[in-house]
Structure formats: C-alpha cells, structure tokens
C-alpha positions as CSV (number, residue, x, y, z in Angstrom):
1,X,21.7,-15.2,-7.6
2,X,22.7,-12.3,-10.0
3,X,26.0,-11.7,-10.1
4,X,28.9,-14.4,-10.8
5,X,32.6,-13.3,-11.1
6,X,35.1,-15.6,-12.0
7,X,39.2,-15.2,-11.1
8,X,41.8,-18.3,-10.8
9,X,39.4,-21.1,-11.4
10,X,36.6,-19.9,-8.5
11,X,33.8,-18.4,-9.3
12,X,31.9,-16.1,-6.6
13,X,28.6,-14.9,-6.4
14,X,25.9,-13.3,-4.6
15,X,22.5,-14.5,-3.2
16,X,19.8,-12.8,-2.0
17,X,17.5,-15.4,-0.7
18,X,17.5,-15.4,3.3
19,X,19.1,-12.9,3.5
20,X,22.1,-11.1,1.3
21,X,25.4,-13.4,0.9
22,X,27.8,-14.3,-1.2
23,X,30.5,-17.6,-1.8
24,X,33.0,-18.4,-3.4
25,X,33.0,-22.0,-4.9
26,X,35.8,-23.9,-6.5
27,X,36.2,-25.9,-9.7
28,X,38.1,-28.3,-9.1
29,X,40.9,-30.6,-11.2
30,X,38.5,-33.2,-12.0
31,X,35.6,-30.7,-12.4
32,X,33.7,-31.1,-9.4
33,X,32.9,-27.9,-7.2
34,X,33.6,-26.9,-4.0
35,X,31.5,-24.9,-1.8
36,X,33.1,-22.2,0.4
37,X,31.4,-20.3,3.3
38,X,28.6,-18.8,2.8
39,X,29.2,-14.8,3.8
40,X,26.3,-13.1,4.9
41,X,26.0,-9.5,5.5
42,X,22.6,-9.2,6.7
43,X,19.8,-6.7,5.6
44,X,22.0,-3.8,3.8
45,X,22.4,-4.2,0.0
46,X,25.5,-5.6,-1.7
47,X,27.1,-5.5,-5.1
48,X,30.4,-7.8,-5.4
49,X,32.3,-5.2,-7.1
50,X,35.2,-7.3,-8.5
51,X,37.5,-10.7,-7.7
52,X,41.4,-11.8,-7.8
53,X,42.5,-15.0,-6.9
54,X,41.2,-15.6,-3.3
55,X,39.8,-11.9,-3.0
56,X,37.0,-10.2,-3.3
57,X,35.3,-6.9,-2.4
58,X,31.8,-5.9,-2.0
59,X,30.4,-2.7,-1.8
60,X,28.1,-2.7,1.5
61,X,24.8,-0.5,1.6
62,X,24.9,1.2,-1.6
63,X,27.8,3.7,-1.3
64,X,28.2,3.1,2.8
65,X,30.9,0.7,2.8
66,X,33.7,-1.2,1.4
67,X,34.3,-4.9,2.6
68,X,37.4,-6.6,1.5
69,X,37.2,-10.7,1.9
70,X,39.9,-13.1,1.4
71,X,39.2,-17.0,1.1
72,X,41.6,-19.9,2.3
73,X,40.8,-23.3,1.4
74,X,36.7,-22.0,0.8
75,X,36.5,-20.4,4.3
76,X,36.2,-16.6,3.8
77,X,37.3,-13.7,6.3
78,X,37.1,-9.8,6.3
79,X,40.4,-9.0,5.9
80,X,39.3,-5.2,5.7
81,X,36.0,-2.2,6.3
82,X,36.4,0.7,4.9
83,X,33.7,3.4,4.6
84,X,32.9,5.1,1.6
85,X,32.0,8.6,0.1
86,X,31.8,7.6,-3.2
87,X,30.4,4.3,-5.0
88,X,33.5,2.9,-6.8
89,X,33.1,2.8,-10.4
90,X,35.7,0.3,-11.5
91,X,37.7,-2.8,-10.3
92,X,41.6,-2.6,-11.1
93,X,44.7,-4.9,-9.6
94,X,48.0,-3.6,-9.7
95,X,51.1,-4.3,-8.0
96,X,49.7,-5.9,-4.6
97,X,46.5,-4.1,-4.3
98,X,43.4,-3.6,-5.9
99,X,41.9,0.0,-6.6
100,X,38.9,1.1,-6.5
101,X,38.3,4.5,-7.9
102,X,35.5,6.8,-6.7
103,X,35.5,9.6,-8.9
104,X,35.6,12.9,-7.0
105,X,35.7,11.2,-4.1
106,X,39.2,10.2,-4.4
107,X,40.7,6.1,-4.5
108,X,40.3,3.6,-2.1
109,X,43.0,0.9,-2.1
110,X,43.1,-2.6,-0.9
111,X,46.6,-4.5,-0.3
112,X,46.8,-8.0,-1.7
C-alpha cells in the first residue's frame, strides 16, 4: 500500500498486491478497526485522488477515468464513472460536491 487518506475517523487506502484495490477501514470508539470491502478495479492503474466522510474518488487508468465510491457501514459502491480528458490536479469539497479541477480541460464535479 502507498497511499492512505484519512476523513471522519476512516482511513482509505490503496493496494496493489493481487491486483489494484483500495478500502476504507474504520477506527472505531474503542480503537479497534474495521475492515470495509475491498474494491478492486482490476489491471488499469489507480490513484485515490482525495476522501470526505464516506466518499472517495479515484482516478482510473491514468487520466481515463473518474470513479466516484461511497461507503455505508464499510461496504463500498460506485455511485458514479465519469471519463476524463484531463488528470485532476486537486481535491476540493464545497457545498454538496466535490471538484476536481483539470486545468484546460475544464471541472469535473461530483454531488455529495
């Protein structure tokens, strides 16, 4: 694992042994963790680009695509795919979405 991201008391990160995934696990009251799903999305590259609360989105085969998961009690679903011209420079929330900017390219939003 290389990259953890924490938001809200989870912490998510990404694996690349057997295969590219990432999960979202939960500390607990008492300080014990909780695993979620493990999401894998197969062969292509991944970068988790950024996390809020039960979200997070991951930038799919480089600049290719835009994967928006939301977790509920640890089990994760793609809420949203959205391709992508442009590889998204920075993570920002604002009032019920998250925006991912891609220079040129224009802004890719993601409703919370």
């Amino acid at each position: 694992s290389f990259n953890f991201q924490a938001s809200e008391g989870r912490v998510y990160y990404e694996s690349y042994a057997n295969g590219n995934s990432f999960q979202q696990v939960t500390v607990n009251t008492d300080g014990s963790l909780s695993l979620g799903d493990r999401i894998d999305y197969g062969p292509a590259y991944g970068n988790l680009l950024g996390v809020t609360g039960d979200h997070a989105l991951i930038a799919i085969g480089g600049a290719g695509a835009v994967a928006h998961y939301q977790f509920t009690d640890g089990a994760g679903s793609l809420v949203q795919l959205v391709g992508s011209t442009g590889y998204p420079s920075r993570f920002r929330v604002g009032d019920g979405a998250i925006y991912l900017p891609l220079g040129y390219y224009g802004l890719l939003t993601f409703p919370l």
